[in-house]
Every structure is written in C-alpha cells, then in structure tokens.
mmCIF file as Biopython writes it, N, C-alpha, C and O atoms, coordinates in Angstrom:
data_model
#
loop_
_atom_site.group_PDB
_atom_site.id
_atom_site.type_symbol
_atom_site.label_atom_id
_atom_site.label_alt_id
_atom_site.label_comp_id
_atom_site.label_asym_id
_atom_site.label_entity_id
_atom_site.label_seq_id
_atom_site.pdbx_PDB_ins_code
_atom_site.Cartn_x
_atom_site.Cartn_y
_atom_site.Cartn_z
_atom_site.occupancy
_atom_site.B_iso_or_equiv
_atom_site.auth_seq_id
_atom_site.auth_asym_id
_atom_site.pdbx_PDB_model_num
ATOM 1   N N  . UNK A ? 1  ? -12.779 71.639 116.761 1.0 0.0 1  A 1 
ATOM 2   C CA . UNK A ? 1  ? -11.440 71.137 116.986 1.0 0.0 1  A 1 
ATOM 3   C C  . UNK A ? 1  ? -11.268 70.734 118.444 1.0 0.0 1  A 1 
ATOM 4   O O  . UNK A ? 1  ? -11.092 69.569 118.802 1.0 0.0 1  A 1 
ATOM 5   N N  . UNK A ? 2  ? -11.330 71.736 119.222 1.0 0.0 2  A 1 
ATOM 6   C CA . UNK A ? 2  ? -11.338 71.342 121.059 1.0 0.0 2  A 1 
ATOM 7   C C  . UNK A ? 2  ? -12.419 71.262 121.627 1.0 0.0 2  A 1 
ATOM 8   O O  . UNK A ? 2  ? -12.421 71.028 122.835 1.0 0.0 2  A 1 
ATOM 9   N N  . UNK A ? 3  ? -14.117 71.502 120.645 1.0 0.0 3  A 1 
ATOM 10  C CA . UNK A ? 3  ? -15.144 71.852 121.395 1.0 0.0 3  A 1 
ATOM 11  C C  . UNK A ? 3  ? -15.009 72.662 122.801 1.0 0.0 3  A 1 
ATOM 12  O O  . UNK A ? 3  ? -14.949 71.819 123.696 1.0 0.0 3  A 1 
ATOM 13  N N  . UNK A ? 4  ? -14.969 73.412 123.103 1.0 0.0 4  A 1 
ATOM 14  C CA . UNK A ? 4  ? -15.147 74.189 124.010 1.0 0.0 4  A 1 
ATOM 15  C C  . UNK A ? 4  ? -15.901 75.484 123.999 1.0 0.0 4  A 1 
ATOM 16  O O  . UNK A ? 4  ? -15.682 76.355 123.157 1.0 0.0 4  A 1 
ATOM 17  N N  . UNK A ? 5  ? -16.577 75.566 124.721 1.0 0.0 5  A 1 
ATOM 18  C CA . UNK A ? 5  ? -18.012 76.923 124.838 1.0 0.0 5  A 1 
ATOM 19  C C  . UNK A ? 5  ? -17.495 78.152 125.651 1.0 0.0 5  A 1 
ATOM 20  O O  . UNK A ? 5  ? -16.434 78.307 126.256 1.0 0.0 5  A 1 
ATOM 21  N N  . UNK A ? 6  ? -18.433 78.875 125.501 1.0 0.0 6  A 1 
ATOM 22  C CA . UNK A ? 6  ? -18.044 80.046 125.410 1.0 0.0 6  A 1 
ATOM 23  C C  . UNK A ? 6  ? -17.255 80.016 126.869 1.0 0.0 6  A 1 
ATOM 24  O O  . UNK A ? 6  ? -16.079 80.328 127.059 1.0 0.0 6  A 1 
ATOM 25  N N  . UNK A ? 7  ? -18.194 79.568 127.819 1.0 0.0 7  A 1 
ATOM 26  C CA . UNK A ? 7  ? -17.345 79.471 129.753 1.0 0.0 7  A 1 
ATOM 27  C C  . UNK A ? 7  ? -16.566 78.927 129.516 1.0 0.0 7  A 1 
ATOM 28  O O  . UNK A ? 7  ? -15.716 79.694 129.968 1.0 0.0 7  A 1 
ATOM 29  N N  . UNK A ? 8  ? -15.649 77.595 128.874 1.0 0.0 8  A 1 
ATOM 30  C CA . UNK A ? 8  ? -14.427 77.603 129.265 1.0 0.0 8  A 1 
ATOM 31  C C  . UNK A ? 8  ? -13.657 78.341 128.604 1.0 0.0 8  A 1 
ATOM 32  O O  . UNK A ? 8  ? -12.539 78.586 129.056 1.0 0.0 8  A 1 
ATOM 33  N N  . UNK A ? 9  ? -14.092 78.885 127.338 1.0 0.0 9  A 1 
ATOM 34  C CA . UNK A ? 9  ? -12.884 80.302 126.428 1.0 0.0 9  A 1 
ATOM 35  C C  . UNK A ? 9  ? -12.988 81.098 127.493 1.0 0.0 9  A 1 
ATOM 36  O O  . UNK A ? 9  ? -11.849 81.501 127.728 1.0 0.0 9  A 1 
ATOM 37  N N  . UNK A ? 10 ? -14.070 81.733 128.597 1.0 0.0 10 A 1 
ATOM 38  C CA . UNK A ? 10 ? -13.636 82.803 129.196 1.0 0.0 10 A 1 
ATOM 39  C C  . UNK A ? 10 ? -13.072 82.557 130.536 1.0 0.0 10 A 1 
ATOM 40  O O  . UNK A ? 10 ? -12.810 83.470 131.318 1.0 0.0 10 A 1 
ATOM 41  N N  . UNK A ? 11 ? -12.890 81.307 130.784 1.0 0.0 11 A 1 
ATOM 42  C CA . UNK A ? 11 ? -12.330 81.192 131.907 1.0 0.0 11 A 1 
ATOM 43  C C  . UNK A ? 11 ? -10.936 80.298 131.829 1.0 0.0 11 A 1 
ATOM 44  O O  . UNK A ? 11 ? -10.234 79.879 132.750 1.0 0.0 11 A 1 
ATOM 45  N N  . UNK A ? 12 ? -10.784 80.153 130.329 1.0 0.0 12 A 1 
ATOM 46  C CA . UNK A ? 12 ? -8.836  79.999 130.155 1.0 0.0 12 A 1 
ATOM 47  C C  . UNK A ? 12 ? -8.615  81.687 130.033 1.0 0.0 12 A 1 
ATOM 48  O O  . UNK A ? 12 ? -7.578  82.287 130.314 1.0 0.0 12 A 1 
ATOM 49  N N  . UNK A ? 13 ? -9.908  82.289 129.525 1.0 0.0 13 A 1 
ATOM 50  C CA . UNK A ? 13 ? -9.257  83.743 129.113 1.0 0.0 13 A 1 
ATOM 51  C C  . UNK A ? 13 ? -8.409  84.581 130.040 1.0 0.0 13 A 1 
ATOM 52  O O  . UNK A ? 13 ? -7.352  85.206 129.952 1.0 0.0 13 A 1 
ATOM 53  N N  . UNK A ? 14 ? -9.694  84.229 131.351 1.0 0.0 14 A 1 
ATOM 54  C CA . UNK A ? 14 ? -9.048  84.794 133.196 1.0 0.0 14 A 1 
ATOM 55  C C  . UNK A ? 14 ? -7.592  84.218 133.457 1.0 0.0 14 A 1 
ATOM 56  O O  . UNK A ? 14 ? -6.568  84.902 133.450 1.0 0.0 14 A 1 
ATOM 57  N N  . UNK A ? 15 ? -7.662  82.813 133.696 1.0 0.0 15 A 1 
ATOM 58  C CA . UNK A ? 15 ? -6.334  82.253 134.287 1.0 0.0 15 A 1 
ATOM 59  C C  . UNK A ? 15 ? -5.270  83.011 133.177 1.0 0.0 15 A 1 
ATOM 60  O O  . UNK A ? 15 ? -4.288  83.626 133.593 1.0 0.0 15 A 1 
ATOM 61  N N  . UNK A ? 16 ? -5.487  82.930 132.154 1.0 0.0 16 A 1 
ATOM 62  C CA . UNK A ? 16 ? -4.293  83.818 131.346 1.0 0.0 16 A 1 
ATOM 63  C C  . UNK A ? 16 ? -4.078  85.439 131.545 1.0 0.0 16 A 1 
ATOM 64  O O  . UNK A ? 16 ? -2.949  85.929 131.532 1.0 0.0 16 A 1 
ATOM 65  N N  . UNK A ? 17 ? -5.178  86.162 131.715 1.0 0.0 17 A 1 
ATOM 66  C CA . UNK A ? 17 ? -5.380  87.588 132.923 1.0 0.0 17 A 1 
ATOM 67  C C  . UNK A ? 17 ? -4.705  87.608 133.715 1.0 0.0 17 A 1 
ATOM 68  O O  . UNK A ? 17 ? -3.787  88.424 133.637 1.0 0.0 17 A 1 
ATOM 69  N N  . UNK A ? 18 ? -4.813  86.511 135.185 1.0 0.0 18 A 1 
ATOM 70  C CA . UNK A ? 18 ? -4.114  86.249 136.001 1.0 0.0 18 A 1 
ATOM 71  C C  . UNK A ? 18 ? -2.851  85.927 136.160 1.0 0.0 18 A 1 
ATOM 72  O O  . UNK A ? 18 ? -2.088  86.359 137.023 1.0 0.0 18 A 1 
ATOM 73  N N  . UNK A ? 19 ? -2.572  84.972 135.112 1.0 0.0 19 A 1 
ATOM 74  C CA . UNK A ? 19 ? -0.985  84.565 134.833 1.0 0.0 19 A 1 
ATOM 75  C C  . UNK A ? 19 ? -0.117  85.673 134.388 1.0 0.0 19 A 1 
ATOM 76  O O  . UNK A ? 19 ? 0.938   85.753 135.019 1.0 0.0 19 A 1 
ATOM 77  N N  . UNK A ? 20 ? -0.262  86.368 133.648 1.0 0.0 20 A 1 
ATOM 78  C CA . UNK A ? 20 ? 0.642   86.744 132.829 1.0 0.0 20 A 1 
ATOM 79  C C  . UNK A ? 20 ? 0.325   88.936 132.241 1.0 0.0 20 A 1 
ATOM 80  O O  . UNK A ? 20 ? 0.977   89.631 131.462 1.0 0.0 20 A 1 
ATOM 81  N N  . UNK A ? 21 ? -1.054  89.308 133.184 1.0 0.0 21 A 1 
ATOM 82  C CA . UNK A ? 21 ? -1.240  90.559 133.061 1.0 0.0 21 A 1 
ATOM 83  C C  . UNK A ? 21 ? -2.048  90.994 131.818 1.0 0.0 21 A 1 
ATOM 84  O O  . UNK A ? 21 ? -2.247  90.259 130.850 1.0 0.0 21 A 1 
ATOM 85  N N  . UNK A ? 22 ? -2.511  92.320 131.946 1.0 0.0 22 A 1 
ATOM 86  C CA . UNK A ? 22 ? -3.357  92.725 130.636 1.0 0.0 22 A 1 
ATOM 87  C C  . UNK A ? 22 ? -2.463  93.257 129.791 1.0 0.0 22 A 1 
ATOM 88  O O  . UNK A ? 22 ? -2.900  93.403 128.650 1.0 0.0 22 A 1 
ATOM 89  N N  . UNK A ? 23 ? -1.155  93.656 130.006 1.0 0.0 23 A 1 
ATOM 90  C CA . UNK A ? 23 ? 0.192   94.246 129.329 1.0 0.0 23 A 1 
ATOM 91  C C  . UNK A ? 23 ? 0.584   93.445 128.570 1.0 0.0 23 A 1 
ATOM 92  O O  . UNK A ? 23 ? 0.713   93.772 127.390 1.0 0.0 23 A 1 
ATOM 93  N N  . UNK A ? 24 ? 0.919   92.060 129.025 1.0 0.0 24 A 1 
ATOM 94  C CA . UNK A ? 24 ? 2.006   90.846 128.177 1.0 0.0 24 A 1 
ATOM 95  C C  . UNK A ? 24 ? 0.771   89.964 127.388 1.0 0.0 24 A 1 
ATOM 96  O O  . UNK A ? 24 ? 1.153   89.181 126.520 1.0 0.0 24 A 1 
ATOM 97  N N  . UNK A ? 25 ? -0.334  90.039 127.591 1.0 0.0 25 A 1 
ATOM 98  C CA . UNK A ? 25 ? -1.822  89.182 127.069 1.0 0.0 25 A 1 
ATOM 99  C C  . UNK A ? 25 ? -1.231  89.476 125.420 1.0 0.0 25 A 1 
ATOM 100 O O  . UNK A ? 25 ? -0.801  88.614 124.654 1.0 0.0 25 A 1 
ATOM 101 N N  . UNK A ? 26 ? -1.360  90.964 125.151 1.0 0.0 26 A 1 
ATOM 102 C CA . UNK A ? 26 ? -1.939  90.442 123.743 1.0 0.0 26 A 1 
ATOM 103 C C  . UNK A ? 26 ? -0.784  90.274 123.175 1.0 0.0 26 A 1 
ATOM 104 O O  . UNK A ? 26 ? -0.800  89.769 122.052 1.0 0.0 26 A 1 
ATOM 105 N N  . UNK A ? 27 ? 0.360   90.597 123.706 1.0 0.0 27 A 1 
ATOM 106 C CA . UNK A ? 27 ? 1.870   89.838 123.030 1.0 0.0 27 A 1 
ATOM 107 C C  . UNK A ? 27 ? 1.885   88.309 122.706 1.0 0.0 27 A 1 
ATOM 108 O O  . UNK A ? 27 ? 2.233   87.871 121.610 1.0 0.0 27 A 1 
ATOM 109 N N  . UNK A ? 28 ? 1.394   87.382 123.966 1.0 0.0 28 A 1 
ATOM 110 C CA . UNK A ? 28 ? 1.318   86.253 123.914 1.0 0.0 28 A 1 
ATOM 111 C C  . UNK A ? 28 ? 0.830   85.800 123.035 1.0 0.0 28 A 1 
ATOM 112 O O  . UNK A ? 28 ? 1.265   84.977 122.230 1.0 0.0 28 A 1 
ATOM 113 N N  . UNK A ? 29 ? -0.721  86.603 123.146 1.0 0.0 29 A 1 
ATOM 114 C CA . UNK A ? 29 ? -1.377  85.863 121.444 1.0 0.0 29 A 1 
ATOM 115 C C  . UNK A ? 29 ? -1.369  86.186 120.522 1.0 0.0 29 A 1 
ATOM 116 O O  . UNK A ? 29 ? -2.149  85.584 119.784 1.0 0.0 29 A 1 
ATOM 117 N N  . UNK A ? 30 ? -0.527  87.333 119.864 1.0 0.0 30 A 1 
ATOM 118 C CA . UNK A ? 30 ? -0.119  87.518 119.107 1.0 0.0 30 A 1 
ATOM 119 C C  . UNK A ? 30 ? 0.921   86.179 118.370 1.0 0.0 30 A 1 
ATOM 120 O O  . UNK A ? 30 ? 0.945   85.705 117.234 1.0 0.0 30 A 1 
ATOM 121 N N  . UNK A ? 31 ? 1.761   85.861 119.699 1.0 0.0 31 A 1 
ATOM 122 C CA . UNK A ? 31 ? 2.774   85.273 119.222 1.0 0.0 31 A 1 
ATOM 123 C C  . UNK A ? 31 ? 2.443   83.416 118.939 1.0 0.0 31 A 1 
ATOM 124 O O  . UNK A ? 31 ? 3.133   82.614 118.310 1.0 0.0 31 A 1 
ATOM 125 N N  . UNK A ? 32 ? 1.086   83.188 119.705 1.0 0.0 32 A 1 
ATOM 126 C CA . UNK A ? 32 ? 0.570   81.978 119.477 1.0 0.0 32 A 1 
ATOM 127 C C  . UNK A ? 32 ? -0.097  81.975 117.985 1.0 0.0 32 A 1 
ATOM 128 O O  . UNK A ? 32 ? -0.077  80.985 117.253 1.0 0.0 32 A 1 
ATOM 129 N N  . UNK A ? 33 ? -0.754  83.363 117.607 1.0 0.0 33 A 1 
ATOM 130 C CA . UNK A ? 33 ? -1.440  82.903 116.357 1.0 0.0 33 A 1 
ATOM 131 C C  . UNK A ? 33 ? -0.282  82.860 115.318 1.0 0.0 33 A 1 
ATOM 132 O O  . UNK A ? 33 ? -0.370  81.964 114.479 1.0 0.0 33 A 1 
ATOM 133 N N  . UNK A ? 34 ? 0.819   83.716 115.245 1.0 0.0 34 A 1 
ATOM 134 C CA . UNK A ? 34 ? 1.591   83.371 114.536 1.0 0.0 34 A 1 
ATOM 135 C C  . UNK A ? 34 ? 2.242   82.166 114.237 1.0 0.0 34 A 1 
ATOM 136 O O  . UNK A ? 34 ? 2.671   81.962 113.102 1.0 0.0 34 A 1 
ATOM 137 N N  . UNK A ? 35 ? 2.417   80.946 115.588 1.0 0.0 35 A 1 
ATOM 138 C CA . UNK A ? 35 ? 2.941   80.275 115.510 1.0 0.0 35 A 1 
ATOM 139 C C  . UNK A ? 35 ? 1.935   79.197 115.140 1.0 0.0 35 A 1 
ATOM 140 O O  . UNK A ? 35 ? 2.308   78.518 114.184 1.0 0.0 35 A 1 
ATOM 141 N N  . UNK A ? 36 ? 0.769   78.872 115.646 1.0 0.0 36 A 1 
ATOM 142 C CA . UNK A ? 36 ? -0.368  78.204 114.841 1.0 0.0 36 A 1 
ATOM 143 C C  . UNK A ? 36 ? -0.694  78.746 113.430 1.0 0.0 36 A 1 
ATOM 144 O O  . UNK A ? 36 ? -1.423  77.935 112.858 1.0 0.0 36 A 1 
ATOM 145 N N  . UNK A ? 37 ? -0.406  79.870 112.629 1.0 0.0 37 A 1 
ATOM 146 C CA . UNK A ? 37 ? -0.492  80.189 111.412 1.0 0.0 37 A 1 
ATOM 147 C C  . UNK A ? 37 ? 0.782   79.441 110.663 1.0 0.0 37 A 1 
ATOM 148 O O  . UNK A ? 37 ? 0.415   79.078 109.546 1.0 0.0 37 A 1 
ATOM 149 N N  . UNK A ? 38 ? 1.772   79.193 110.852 1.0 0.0 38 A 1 
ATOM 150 C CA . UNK A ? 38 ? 3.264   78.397 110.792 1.0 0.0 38 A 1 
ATOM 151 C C  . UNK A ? 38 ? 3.039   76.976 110.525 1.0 0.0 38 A 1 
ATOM 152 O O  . UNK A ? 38 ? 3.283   76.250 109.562 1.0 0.0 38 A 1 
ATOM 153 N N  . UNK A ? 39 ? 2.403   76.768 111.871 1.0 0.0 39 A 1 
ATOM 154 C CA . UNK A ? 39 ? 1.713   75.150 111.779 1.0 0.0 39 A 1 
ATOM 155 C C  . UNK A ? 39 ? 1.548   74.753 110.885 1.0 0.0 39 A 1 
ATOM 156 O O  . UNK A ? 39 ? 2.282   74.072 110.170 1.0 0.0 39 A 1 
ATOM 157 N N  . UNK A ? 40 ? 0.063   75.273 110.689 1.0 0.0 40 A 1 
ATOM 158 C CA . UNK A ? 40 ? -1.218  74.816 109.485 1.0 0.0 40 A 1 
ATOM 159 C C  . UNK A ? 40 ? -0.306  75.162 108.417 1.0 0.0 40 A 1 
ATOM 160 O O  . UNK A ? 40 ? -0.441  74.271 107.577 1.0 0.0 40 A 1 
ATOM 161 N N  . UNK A ? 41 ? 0.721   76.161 107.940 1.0 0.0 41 A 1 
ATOM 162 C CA . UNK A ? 41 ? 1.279   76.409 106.627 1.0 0.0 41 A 1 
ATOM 163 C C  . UNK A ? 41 ? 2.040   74.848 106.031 1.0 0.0 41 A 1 
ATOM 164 O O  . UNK A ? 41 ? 1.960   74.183 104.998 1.0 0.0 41 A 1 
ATOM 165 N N  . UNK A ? 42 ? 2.739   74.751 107.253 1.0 0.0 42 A 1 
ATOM 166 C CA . UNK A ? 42 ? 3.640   73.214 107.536 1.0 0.0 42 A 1 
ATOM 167 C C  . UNK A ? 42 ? 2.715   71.936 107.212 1.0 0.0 42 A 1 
ATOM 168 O O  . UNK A ? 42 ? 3.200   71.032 106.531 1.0 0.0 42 A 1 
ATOM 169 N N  . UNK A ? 43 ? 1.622   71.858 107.602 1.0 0.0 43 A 1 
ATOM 170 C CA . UNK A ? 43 ? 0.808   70.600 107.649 1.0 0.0 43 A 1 
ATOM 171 C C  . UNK A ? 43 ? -0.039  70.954 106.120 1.0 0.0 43 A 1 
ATOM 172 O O  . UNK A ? 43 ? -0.637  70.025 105.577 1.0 0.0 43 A 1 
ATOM 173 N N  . UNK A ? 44 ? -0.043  72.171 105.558 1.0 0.0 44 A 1 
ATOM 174 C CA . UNK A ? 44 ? -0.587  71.864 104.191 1.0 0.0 44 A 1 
ATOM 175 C C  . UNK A ? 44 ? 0.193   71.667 103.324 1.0 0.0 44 A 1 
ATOM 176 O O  . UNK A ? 44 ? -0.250  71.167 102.290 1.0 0.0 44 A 1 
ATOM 177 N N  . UNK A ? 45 ? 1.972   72.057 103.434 1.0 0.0 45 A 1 
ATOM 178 C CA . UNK A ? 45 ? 3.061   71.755 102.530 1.0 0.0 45 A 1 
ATOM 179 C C  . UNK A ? 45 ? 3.385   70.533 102.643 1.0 0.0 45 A 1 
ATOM 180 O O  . UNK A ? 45 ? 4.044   70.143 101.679 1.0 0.0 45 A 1 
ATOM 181 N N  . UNK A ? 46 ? 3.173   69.685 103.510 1.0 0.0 46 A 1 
ATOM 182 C CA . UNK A ? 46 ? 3.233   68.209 104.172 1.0 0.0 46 A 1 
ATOM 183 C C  . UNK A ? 46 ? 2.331   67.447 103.209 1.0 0.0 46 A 1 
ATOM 184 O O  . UNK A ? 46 ? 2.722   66.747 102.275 1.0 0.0 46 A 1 
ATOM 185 N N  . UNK A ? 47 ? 0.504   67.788 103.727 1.0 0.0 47 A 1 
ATOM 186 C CA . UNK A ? 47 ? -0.289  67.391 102.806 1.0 0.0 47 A 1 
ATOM 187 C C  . UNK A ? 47 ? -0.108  67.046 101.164 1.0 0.0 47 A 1 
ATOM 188 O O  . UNK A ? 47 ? -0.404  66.029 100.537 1.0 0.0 47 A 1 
ATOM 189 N N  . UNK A ? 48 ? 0.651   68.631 100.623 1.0 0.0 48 A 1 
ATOM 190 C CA . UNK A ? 48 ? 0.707   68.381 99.151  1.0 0.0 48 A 1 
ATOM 191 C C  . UNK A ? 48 ? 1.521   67.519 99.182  1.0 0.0 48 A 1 
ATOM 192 O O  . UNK A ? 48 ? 1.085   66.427 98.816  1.0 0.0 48 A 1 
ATOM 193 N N  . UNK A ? 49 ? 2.778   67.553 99.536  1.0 0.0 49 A 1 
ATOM 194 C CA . UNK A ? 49 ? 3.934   66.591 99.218  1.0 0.0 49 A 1 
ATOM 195 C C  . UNK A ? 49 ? 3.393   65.157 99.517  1.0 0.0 49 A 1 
ATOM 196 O O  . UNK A ? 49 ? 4.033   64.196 99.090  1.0 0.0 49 A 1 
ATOM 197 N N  . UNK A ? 50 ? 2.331   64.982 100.176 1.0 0.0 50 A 1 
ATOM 198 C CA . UNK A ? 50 ? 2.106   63.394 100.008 1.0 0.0 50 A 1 
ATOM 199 C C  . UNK A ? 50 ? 1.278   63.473 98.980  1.0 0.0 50 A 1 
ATOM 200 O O  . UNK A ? 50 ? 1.616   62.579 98.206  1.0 0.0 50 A 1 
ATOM 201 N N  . UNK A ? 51 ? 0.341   64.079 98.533  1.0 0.0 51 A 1 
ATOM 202 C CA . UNK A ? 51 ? -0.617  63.731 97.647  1.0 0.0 51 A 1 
ATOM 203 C C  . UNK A ? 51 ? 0.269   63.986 95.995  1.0 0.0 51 A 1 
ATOM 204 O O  . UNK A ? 51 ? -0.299  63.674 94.948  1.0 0.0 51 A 1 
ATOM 205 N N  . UNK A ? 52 ? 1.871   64.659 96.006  1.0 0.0 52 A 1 
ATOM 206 C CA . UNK A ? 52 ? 2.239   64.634 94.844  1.0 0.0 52 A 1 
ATOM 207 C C  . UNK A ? 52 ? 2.910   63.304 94.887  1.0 0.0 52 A 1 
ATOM 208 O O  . UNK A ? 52 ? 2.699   62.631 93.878  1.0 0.0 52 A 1 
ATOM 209 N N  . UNK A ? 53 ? 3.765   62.676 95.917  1.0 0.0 53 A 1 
ATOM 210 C CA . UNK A ? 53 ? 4.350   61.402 96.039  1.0 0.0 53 A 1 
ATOM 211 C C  . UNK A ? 53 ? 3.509   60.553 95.828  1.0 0.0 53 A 1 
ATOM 212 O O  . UNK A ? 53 ? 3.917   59.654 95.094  1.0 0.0 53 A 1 
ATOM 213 N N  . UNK A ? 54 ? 2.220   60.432 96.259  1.0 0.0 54 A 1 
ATOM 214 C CA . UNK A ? 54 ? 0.981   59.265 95.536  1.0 0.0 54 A 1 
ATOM 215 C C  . UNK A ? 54 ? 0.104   59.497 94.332  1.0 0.0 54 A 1 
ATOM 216 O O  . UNK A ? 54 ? -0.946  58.912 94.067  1.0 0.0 54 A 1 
ATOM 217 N N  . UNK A ? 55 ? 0.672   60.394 93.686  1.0 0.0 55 A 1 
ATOM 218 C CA . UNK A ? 55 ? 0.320   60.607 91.931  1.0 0.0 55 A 1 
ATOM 219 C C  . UNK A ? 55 ? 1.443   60.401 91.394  1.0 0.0 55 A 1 
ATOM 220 O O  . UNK A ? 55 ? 1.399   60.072 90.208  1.0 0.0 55 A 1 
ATOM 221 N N  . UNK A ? 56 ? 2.944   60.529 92.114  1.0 0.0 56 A 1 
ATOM 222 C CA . UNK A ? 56 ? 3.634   59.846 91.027  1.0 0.0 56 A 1 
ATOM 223 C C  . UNK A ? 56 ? 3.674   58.453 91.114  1.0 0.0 56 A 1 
ATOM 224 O O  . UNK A ? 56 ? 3.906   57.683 90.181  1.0 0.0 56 A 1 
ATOM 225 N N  . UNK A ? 57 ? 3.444   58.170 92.246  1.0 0.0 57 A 1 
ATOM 226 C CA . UNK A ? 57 ? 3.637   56.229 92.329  1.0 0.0 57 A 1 
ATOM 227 C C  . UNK A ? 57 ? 2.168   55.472 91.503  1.0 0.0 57 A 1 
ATOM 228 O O  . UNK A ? 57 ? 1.863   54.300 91.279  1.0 0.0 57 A 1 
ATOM 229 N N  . UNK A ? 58 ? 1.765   56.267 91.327  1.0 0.0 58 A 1 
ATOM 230 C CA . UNK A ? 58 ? 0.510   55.582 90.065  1.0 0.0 58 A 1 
ATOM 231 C C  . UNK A ? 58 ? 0.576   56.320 88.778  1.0 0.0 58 A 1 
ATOM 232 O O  . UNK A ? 58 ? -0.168  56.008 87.848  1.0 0.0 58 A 1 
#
C-alpha cells in the first residue's frame, strides 16, 4: 500500500516517541486503527452498493 521498510516504520515509529510520549503512543494507535477499521468498513459498503446498482441496470 505505502511500500515502506522496516527503517522508515521505525523511524516514523521514533518521531511519534518523540512527539507525543510512550504514555499517549498506544492511545493514538489504538485510535488510528479504529478509525482505519471504519474506513475500509465504509469503502466495502460503498463497493457493494455499486456492484448492486450495476446488476440492477443490466
């Protein structure tokens, strides 16, 4: 999806260390995977609804 290797996952991992502490870290991503789990739910209810709108138009 972003290609990115293992050095730049661990060195967004730091600047986010740095930014924001080892206390508030796993809140954050907690609250990102939830909201990327939301996403993808959205973009596959999206998906169906087009693929049922182009089985009824044929």
């Amino acid at each position: 999806m972003f290609n990115l290797g293992t050095g730049e996952l661990v060195l967004i991992f730091l600047i986010l260390l740095l930014l924001f502490g080892g206390k508030r870290l796993p809140g954050i991503a907690r609250g990102f995977a939830n909201s990327l789990r939301e996403f993808r739910g959205a973009l596959d209810d999206t998906k169906e609804e087009i693929k049922k709108s182009e089985k009824s138009e044929n």
